[in-house]
C-alpha positions as CSV (number, residue, x, y, z in Angstrom):
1,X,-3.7,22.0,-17.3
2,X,-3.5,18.1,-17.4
3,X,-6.0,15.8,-18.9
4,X,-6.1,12.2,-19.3
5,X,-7.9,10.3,-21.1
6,X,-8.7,6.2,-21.0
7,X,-9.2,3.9,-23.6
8,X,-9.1,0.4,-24.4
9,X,-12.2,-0.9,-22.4
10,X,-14.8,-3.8,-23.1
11,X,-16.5,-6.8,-22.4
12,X,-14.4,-9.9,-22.9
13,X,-14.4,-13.6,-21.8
14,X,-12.7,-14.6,-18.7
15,X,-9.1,-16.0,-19.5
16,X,-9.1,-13.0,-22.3
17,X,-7.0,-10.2,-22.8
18,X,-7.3,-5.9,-23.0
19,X,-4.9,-3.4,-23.3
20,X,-5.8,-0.3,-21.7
21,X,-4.2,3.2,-23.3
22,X,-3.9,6.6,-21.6
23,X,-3.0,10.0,-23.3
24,X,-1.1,12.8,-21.3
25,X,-2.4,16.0,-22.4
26,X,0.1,18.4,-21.1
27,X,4.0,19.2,-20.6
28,X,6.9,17.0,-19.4
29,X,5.4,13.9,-19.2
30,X,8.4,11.8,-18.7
31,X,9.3,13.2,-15.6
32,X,5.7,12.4,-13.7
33,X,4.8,8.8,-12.1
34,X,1.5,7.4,-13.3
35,X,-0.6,5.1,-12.1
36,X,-3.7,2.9,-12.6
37,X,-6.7,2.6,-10.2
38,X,-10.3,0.8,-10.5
39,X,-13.1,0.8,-9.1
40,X,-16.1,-2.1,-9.0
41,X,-19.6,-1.9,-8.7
42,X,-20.2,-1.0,-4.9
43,X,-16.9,-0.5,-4.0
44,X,-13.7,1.8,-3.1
45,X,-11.3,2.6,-5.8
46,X,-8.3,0.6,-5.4
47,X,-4.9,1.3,-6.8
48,X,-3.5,-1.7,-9.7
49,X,-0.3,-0.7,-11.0
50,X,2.1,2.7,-10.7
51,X,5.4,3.4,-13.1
52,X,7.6,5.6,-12.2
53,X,9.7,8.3,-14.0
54,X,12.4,5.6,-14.1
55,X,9.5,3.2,-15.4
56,X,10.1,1.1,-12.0
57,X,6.6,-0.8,-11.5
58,X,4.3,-1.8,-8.9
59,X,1.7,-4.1,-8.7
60,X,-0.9,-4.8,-6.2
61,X,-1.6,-8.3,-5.0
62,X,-4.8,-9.0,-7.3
63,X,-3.4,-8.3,-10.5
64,X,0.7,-8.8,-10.2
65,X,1.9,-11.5,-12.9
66,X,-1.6,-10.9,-15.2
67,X,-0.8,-7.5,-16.1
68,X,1.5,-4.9,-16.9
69,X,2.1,-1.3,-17.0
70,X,4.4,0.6,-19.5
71,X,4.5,3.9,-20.4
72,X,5.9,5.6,-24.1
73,X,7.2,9.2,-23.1
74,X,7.1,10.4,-26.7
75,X,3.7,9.6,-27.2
76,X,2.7,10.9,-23.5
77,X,1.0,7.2,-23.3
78,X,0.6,5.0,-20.5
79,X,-0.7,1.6,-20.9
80,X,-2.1,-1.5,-18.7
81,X,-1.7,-4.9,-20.7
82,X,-4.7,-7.0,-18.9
83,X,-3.4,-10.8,-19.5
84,X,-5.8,-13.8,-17.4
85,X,-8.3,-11.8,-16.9
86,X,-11.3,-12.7,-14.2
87,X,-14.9,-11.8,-13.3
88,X,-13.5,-10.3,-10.5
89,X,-11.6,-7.8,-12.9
90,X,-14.9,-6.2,-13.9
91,X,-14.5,-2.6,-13.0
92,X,-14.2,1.1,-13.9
93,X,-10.4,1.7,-14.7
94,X,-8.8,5.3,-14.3
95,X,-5.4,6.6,-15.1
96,X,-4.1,9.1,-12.6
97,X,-1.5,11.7,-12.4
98,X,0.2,11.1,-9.1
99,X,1.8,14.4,-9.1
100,X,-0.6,16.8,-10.4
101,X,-3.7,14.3,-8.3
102,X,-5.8,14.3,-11.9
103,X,-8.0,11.4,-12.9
104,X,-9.3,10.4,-16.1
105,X,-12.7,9.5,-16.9
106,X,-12.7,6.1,-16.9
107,X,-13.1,2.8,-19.2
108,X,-15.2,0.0,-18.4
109,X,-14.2,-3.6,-18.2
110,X,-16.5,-6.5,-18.1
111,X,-15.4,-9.9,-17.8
112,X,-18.4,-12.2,-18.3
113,X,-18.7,-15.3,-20.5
């Protein structure tokens, strides 16, 4: 059975940076399309970035040119590089399993001054 789990979060002053990590726990991760969602107070969760298999990206409109998403197949690792970030960032991030529809449990971002 697949479990994810998020790290990375925190508080951190607008214009800062965060690099949000997600482990893979189960078998042929390479071959699965990840993605990253979030979720602010009082609000829907919203997809941020996707990578493929083929490690072919997508952004949504908030976020595309601050951040980035990667993954690292030998480590099962898939990663959101934060860069400019904005109050408006402040949310609950998840990593999700496209595939096998499996969340994680979420890490907070706060960006406050």
């Amino acid at each position: 059975q697949v479990q994810l789990v998020e790290s990375g979060g925190g508080l951190v002053q607008p214009g800062g940076s965060l690099r949000l990590s997600c482990v893979f726990s189960g078998t042929f991760f390479s071959i699965y399309a990840m993605a990253w969602y979030r979720q602010a107070p009082g609000e829907q969760r919203e997809l941020v970035a996707s990578i493929s298999s083929a490690s072919i990206t997508a952004y949504s409109s908030a976020v595309k040119g601050r951040f980035i998403i990667s993954r690292d197949n030998p480590k099962n690792m898939v990663y959101l590089q934060m860069n400019s970030l904005e109050p408006e960032d402040t949310a609950v991030y998840y990593c999700y399993s496209i595939y096998h529809d499996v969340w994680g449990q979420g890490t907070r971002v706060t960006v406050s001054s």
